[in-house]
Backbone of each chain as nested JSON, in Angstrom:
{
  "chains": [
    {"id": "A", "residues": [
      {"number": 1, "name": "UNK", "atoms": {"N": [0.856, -1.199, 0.0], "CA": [0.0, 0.0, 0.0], "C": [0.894, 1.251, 0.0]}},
      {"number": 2, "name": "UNK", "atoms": {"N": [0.537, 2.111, -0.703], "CA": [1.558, 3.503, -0.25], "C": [-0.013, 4.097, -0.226]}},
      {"number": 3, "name": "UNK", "atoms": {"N": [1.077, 5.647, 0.36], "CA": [0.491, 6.836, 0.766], "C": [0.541, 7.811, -0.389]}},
      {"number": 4, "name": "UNK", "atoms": {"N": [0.166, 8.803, -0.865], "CA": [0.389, 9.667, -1.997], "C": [0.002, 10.957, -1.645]}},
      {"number": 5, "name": "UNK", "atoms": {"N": [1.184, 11.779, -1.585], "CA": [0.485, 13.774, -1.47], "C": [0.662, 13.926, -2.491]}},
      {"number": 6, "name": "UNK", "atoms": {"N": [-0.325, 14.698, -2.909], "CA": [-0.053, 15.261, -3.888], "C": [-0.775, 16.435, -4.081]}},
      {"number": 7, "name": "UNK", "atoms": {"N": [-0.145, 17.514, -4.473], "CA": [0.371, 18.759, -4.39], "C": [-0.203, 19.369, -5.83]}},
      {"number": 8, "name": "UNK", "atoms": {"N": [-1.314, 20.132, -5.992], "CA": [-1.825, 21.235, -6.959], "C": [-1.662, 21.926, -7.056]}},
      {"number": 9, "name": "UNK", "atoms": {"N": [-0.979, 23.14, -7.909], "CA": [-1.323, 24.563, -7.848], "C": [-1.059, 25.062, -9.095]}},
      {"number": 10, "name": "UNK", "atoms": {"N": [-1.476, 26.685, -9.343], "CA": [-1.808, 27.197, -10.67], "C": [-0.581, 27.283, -10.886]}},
      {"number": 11, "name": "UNK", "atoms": {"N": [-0.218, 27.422, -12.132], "CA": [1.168, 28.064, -13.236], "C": [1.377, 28.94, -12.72]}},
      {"number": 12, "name": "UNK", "atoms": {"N": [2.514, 29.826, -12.799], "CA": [2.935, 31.36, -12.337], "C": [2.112, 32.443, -13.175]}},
      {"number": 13, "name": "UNK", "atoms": {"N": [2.047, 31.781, -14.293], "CA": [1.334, 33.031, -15.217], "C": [0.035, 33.237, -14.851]}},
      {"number": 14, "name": "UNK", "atoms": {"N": [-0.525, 32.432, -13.998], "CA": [-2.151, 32.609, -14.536], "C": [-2.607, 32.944, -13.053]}},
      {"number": 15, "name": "UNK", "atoms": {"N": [-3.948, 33.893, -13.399], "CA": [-4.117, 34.555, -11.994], "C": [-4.87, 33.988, -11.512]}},
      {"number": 16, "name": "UNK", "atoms": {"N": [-4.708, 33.978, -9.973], "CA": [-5.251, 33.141, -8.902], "C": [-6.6, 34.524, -8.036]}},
      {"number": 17, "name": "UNK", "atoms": {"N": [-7.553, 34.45, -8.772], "CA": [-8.536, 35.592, -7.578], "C": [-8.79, 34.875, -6.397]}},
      {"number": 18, "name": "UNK", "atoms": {"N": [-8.99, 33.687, -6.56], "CA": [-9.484, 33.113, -4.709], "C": [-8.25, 33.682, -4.056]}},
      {"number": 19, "name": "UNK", "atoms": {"N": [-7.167, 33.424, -4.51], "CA": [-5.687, 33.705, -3.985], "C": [-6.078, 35.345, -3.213]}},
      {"number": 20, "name": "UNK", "atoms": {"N": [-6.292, 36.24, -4.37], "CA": [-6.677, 37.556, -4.119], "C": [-7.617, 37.831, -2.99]}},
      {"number": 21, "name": "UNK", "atoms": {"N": [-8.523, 37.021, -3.039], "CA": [-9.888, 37.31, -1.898], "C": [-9.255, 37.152, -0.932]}},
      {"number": 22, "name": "UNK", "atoms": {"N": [-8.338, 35.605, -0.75], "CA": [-8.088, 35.832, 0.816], "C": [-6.883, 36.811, 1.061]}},
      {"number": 23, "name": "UNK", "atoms": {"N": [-5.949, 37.066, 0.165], "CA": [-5.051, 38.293, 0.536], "C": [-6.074, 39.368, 1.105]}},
      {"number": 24, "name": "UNK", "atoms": {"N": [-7.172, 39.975, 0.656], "CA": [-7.625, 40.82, 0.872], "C": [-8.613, 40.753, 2.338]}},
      {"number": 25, "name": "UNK", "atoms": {"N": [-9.259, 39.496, 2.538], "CA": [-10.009, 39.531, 3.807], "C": [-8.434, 39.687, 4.742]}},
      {"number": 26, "name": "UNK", "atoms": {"N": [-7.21, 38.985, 4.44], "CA": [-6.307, 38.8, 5.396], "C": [-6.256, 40.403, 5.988]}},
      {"number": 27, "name": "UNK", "atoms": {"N": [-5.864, 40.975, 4.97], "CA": [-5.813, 42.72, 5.228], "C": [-6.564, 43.222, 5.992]}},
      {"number": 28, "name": "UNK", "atoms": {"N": [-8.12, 42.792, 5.842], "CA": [-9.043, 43.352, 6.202], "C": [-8.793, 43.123, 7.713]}},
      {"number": 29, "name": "UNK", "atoms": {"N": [-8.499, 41.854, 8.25], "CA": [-8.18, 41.49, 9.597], "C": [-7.122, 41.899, 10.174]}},
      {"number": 30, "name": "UNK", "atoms": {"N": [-6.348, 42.488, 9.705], "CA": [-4.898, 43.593, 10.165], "C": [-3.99, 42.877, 9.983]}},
      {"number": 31, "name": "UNK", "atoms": {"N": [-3.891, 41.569, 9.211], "CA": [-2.777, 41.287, 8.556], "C": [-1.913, 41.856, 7.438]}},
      {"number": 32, "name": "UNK", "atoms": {"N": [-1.162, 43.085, 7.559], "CA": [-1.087, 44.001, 6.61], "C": [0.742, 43.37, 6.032]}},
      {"number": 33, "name": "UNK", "atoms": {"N": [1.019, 42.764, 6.518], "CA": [2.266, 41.917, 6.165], "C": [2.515, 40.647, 4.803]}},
      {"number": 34, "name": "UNK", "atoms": {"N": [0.926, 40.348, 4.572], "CA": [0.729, 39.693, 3.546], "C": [0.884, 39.822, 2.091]}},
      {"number": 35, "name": "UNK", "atoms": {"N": [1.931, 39.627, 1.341], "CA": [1.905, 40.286, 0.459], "C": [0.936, 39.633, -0.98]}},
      {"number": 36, "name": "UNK", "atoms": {"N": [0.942, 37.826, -0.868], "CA": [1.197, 37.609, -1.597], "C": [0.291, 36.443, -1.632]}},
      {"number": 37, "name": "UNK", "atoms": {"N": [-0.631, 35.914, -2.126], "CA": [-1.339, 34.391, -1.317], "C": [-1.572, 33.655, -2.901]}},
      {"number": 38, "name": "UNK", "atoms": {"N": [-1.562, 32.592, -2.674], "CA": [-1.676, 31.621, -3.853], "C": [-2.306, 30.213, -3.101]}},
      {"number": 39, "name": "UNK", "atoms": {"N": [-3.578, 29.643, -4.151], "CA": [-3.971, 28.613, -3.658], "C": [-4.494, 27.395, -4.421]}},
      {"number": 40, "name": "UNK", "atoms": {"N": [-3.915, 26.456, -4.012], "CA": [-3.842, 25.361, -4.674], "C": [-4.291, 24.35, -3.423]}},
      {"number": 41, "name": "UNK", "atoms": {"N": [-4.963, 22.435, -4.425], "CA": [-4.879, 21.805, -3.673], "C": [-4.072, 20.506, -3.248]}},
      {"number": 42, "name": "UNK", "atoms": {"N": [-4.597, 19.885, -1.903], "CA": [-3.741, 19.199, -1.567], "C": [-4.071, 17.518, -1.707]}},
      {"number": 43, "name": "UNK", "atoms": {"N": [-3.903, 16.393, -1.648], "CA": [-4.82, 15.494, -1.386], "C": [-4.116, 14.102, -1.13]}},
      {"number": 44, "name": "UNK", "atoms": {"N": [-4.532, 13.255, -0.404], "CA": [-3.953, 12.324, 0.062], "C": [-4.625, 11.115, -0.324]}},
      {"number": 45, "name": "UNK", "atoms": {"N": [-3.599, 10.141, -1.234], "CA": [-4.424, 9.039, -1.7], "C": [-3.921, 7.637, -1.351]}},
      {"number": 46, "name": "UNK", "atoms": {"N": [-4.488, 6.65, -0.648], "CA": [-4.16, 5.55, -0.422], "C": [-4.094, 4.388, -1.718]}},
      {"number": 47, "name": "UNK", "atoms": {"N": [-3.134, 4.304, -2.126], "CA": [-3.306, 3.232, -3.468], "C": [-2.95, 1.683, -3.29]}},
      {"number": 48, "name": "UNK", "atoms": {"N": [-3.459, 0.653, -3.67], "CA": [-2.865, -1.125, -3.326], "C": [-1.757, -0.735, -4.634]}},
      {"number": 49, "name": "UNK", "atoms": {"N": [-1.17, -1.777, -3.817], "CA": [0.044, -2.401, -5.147], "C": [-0.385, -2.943, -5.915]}},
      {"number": 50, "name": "UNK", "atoms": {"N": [-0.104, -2.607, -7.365], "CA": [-0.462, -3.479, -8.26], "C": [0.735, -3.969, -9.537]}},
      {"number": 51, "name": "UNK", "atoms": {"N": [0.13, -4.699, -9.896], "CA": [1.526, -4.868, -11.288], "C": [1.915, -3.64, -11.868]}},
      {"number": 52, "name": "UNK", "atoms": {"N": [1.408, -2.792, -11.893], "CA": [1.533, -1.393, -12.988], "C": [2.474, -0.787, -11.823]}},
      {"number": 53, "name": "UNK", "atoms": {"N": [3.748, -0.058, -12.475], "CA": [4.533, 1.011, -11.924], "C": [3.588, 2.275, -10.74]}},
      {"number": 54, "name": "UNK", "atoms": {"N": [3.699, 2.283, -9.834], "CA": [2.905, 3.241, -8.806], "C": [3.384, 4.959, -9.514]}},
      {"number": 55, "name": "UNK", "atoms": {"N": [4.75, 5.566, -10.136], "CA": [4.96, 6.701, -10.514], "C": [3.931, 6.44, -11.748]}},
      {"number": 56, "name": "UNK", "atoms": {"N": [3.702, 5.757, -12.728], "CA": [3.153, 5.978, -14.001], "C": [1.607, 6.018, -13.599]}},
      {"number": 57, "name": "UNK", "atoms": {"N": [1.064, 5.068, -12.175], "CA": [-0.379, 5.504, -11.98], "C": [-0.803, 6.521, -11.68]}},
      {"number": 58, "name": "UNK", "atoms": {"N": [0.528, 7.417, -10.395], "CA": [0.107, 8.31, -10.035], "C": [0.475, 9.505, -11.043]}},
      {"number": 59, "name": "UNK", "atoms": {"N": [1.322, 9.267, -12.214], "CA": [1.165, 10.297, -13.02], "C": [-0.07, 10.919, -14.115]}},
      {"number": 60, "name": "UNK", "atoms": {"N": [-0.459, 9.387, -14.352], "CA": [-1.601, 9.016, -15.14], "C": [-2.85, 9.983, -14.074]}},
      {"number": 61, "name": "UNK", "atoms": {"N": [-2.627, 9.312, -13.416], "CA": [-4.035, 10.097, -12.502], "C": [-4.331, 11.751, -12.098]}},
      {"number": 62, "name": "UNK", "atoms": {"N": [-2.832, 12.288, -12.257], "CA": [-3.002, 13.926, -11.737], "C": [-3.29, 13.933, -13.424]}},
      {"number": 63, "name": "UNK", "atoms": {"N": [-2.795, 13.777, -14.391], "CA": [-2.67, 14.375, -15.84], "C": [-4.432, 13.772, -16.361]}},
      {"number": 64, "name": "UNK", "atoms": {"N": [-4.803, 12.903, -15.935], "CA": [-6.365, 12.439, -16.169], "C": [-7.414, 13.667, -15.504]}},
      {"number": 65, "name": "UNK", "atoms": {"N": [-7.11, 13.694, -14.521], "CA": [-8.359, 13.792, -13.301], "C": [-8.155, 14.98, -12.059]}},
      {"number": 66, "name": "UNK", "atoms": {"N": [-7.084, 14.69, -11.775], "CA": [-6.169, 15.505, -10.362], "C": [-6.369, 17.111, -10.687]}},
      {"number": 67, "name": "UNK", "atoms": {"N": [-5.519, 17.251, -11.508], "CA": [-5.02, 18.277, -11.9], "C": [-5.389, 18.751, -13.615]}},
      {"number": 68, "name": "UNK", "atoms": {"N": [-5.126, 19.932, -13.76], "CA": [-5.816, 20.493, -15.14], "C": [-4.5, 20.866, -15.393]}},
      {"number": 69, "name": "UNK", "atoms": {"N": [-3.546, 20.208, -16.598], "CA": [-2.528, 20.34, -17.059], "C": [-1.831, 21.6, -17.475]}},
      {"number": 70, "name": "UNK", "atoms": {"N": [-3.022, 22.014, -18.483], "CA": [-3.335, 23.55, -19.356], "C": [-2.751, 24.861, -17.979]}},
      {"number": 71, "name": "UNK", "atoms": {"N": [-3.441, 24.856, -16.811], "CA": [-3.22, 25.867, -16.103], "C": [-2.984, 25.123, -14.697]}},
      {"number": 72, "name": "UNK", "atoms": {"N": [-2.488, 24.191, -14.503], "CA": [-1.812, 24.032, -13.071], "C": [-0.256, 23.135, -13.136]}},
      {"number": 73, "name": "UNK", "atoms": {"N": [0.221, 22.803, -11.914], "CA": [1.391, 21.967, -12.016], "C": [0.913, 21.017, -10.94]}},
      {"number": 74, "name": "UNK", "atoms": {"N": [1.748, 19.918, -10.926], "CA": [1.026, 18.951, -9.771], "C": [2.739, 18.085, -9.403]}},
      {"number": 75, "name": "UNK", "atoms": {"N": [2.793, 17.899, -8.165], "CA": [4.282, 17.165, -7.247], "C": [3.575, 16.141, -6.883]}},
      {"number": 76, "name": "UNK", "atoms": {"N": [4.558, 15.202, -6.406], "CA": [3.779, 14.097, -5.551], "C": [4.941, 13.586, -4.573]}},
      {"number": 77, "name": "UNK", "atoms": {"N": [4.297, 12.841, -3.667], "CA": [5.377, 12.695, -2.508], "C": [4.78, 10.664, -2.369]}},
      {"number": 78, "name": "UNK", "atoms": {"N": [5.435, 10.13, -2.454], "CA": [5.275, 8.729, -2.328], "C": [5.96, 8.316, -0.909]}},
      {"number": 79, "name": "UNK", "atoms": {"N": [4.856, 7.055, -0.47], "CA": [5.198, 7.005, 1.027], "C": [4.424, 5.351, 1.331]}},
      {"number": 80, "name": "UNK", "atoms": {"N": [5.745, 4.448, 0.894], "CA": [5.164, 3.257, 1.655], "C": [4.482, 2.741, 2.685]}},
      {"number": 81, "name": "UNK", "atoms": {"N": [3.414, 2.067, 2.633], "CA": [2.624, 1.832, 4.291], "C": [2.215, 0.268, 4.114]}},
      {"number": 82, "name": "UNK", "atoms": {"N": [3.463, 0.065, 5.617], "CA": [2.908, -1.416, 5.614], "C": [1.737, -1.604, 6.266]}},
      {"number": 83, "name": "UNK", "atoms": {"N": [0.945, -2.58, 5.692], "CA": [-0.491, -2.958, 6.169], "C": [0.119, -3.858, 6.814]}},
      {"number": 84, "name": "UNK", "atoms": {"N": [-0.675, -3.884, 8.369], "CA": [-1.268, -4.724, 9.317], "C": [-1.855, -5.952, 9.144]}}
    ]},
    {"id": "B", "residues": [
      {"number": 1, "name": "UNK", "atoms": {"N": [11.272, 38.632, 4.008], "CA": [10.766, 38.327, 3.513], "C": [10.341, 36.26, 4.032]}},
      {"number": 2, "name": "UNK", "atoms": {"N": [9.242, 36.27, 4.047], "CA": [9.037, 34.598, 4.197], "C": [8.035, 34.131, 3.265]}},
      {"number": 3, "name": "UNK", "atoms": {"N": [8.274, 32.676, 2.997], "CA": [7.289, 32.072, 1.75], "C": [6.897, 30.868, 3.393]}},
      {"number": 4, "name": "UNK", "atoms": {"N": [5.662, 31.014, 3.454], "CA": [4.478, 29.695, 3.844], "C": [3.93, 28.992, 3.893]}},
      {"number": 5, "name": "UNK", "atoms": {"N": [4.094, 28.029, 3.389], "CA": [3.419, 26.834, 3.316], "C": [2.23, 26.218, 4.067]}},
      {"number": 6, "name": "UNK", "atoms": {"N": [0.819, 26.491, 3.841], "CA": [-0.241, 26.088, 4.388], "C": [-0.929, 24.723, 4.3]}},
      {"number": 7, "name": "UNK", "atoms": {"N": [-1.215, 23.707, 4.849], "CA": [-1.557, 22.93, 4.388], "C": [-2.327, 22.465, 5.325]}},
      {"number": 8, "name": "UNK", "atoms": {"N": [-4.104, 22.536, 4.434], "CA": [-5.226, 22.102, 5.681], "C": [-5.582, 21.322, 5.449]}},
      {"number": 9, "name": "UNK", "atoms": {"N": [-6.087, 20.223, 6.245], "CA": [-6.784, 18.816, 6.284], "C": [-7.817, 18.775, 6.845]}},
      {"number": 10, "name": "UNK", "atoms": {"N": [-8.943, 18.04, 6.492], "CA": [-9.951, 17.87, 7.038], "C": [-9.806, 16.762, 8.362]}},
      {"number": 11, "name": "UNK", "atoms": {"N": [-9.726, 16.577, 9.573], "CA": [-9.858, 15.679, 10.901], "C": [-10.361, 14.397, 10.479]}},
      {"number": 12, "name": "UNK", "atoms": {"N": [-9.39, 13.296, 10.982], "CA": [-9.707, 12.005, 10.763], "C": [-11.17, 12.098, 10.808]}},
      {"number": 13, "name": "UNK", "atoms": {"N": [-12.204, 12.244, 11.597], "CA": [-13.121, 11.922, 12.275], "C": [-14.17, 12.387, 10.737]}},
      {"number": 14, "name": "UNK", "atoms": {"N": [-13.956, 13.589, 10.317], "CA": [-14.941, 14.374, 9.339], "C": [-14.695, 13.588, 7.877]}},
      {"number": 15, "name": "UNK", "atoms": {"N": [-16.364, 12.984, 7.698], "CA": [-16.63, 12.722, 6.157], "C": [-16.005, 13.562, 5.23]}},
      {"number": 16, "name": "UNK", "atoms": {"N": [-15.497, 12.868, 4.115], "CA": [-15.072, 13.843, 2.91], "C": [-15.787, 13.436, 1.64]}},
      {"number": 17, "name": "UNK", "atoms": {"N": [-17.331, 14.062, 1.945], "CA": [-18.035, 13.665, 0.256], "C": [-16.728, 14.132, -1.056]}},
      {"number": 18, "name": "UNK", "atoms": {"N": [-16.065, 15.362, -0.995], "CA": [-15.282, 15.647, -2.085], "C": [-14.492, 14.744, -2.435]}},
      {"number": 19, "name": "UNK", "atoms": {"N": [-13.52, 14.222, -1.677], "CA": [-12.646, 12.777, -1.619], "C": [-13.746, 11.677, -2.17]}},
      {"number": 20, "name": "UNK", "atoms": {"N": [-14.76, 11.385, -1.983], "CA": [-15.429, 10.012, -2.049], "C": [-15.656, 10.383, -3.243]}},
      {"number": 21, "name": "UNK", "atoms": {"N": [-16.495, 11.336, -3.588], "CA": [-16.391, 11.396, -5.249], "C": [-15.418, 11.895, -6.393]}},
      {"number": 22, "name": "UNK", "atoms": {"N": [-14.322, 12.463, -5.891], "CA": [-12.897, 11.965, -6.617], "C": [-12.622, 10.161, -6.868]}},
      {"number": 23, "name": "UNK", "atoms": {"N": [-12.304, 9.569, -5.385], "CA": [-12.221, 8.501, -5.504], "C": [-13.461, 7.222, -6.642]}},
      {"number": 24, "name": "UNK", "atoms": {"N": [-14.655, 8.001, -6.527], "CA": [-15.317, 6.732, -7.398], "C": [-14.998, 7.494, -9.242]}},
      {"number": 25, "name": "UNK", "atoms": {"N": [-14.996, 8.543, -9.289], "CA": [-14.343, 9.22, -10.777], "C": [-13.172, 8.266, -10.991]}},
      {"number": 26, "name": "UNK", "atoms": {"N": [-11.892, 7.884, -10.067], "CA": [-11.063, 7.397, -10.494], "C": [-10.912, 5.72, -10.69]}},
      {"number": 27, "name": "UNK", "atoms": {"N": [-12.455, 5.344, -10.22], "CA": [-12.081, 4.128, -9.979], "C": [-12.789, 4.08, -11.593]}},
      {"number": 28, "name": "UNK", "atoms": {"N": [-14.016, 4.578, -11.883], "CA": [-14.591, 4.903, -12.994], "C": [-13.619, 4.997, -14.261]}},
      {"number": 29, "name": "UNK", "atoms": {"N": [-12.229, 5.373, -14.228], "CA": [-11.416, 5.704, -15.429], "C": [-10.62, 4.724, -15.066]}},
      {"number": 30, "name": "UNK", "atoms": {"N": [-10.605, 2.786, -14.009], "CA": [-9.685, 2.178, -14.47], "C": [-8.554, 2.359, -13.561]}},
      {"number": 31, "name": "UNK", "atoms": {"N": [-8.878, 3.609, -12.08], "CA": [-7.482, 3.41, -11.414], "C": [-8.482, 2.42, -10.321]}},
      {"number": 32, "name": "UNK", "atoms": {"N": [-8.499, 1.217, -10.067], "CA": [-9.391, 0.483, -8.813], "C": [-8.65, 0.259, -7.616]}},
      {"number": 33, "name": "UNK", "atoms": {"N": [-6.839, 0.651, -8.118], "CA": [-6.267, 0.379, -6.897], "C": [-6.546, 1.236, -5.724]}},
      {"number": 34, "name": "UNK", "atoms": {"N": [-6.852, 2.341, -6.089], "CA": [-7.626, 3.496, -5.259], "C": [-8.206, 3.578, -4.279]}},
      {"number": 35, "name": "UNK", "atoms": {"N": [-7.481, 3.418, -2.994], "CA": [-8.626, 2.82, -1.91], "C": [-8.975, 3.577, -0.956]}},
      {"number": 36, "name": "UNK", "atoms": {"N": [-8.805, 5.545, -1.14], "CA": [-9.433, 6.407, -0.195], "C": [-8.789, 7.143, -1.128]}},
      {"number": 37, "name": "UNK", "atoms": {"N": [-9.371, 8.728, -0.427], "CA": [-8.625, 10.181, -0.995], "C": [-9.645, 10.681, -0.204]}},
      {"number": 38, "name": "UNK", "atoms": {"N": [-8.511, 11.399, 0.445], "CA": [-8.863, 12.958, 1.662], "C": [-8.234, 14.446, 0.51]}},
      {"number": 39, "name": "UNK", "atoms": {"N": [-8.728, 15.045, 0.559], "CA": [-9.106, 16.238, 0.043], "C": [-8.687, 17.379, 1.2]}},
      {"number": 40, "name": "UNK", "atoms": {"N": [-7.64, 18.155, 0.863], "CA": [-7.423, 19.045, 1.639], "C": [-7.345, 20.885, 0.646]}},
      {"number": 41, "name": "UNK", "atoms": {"N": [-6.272, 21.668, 1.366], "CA": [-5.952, 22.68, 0.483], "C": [-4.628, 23.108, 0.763]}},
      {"number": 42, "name": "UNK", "atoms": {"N": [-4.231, 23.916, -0.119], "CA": [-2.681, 23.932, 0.07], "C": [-2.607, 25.473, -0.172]}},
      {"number": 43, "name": "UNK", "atoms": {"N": [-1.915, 25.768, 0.412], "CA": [-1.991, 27.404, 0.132], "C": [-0.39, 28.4, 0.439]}},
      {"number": 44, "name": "UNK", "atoms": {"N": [0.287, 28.902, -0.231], "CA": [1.826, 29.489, -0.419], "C": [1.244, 30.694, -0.545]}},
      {"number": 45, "name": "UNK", "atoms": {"N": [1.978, 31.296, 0.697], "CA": [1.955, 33.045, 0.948], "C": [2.801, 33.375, 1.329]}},
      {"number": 46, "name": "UNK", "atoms": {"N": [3.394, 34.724, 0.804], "CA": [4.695, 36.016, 0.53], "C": [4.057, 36.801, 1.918]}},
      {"number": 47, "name": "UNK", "atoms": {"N": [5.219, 36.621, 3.14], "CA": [4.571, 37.724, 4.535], "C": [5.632, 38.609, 4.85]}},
      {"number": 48, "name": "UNK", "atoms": {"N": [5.754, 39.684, 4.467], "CA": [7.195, 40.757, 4.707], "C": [7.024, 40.49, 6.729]}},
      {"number": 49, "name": "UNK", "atoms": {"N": [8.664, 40.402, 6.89], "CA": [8.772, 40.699, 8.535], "C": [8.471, 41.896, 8.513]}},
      {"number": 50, "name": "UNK", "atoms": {"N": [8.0, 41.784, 10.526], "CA": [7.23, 42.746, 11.035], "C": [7.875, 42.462, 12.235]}},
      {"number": 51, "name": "UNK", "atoms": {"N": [7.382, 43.472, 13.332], "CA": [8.004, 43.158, 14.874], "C": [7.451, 41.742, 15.373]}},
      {"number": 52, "name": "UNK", "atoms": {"N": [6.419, 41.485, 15.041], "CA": [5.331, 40.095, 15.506], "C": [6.826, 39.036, 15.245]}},
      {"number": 53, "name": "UNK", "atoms": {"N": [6.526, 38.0, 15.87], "CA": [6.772, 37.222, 15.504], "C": [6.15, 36.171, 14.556]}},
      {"number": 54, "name": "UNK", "atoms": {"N": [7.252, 35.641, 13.938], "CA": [6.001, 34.697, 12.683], "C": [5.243, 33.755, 12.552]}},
      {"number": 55, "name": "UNK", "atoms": {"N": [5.741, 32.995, 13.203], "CA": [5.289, 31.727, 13.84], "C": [3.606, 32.118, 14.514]}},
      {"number": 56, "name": "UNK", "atoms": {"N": [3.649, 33.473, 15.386], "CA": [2.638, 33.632, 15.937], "C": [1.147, 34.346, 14.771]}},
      {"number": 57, "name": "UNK", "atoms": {"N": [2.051, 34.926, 13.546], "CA": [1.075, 35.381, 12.687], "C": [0.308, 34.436, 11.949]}},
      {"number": 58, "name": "UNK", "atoms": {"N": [1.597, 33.729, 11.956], "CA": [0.707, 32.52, 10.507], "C": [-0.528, 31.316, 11.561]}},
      {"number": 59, "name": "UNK", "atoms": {"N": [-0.092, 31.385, 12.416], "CA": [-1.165, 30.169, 13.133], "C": [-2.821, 31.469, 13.596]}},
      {"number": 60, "name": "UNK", "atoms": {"N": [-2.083, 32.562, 14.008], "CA": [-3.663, 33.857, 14.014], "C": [-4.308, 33.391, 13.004]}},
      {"number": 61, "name": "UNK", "atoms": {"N": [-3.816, 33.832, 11.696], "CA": [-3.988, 33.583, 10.319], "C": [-5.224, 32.41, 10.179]}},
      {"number": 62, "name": "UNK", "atoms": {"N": [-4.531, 31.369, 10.162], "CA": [-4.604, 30.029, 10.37], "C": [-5.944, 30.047, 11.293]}},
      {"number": 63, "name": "UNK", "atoms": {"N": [-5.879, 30.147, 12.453], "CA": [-7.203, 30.33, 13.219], "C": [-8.544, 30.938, 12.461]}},
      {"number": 64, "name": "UNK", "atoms": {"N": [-8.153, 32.11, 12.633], "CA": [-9.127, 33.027, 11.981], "C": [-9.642, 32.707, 10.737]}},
      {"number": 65, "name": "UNK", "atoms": {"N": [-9.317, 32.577, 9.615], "CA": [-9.4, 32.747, 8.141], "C": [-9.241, 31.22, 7.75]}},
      {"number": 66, "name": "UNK", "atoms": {"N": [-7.911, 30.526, 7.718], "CA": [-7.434, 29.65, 6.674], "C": [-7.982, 28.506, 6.763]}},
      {"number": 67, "name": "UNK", "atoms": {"N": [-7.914, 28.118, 7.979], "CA": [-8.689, 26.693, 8.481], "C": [-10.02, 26.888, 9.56]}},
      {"number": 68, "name": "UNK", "atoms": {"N": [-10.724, 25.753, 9.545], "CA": [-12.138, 25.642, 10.32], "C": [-11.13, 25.124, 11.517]}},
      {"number": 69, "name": "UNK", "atoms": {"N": [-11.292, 25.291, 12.771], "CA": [-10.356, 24.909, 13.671], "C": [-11.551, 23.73, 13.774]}},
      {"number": 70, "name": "UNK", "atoms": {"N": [-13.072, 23.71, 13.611], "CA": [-13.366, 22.683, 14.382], "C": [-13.388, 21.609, 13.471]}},
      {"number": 71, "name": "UNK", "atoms": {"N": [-13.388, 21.44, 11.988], "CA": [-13.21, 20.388, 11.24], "C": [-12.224, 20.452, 10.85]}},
      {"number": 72, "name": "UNK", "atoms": {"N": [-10.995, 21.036, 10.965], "CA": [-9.838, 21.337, 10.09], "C": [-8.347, 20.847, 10.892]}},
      {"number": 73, "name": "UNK", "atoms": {"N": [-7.652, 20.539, 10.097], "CA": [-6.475, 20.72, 11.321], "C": [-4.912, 21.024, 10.172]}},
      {"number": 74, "name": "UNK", "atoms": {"N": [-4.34, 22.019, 10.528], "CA": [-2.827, 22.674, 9.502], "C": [-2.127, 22.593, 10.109]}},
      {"number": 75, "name": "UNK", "atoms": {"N": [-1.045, 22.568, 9.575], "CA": [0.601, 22.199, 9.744], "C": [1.02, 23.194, 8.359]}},
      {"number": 76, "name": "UNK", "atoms": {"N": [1.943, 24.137, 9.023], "CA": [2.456, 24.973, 7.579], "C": [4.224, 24.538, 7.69]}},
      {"number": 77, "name": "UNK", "atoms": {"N": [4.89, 25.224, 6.95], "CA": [6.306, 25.22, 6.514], "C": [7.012, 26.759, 6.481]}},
      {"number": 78, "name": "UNK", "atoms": {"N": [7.607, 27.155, 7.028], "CA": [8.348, 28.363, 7.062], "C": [9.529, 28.288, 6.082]}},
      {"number": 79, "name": "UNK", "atoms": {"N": [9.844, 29.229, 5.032], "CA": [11.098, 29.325, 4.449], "C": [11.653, 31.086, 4.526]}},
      {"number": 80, "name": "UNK", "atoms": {"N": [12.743, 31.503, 4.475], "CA": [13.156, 32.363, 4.639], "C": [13.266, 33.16, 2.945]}},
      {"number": 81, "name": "UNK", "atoms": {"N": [13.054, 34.155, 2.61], "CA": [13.115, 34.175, 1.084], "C": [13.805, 35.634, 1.475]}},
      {"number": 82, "name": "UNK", "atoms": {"N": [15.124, 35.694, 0.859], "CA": [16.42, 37.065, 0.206], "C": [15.717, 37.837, -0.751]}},
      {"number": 83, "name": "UNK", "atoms": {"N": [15.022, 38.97, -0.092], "CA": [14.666, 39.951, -1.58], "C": [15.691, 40.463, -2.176]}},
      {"number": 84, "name": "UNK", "atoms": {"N": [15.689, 40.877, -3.129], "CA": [16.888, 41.148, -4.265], "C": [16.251, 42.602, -4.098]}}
    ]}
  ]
}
């Protein structure tokens, strides 16, 4: 079994307004130190072993489904878990 | 200058309809090894130093705004960033 993070967020080029909203409520709350907010998601997936390579499923799966290629980037963090 | 690393999770305890219907989409396209997905958010913010300390801004932050303290639970990442 592994563990899988994996890590979403927009391109540099392309603008993030949710990003913007919360910069701006942050302000609003006297966080005036904020310069800069960007938001992407996160997600944690439990996968079985199978015959197929685990990097080519989990690549297959952000470039399918995960993630929107066109305007985001996607990391992943792999993390063996022995079952009980 | 500091870059932040936010990263919220929903509490073992709290249903994740968003996760459950990621997970049956993927089982739907052929990934069946798929055997959960928790759904979180990830969020990278630019905070110029201030007299505060930082540690104490980003968890305010965090309280207030970023996460539900009562379904939520974050762990961020501090990096130090050299403005030019």
């Amino acid at each position: 079994m592994y563990k899988v993070k994996v890590y979403v967020t927009l391109r540099e080029s392309v603008l993030d307004p949710q990003g913007n909203a919360v910069k701006s409520s942050l302000h609003s709350l006297g966080f005036e130190e904020v310069q800069d907010v960007r938001i992407g998601k996160y997600m944690e997936l439990l996968i079985e072993k199978s015959d197929r390579n685990i990097d080519e499923i989990v690549k297959e799966m952000c470039e399918k489904l995960l993630a929107n290629p066109v305007i985001e980037d996607y990391r992943y963090e792999l993390e063996e878990v022995v079952t009980k």
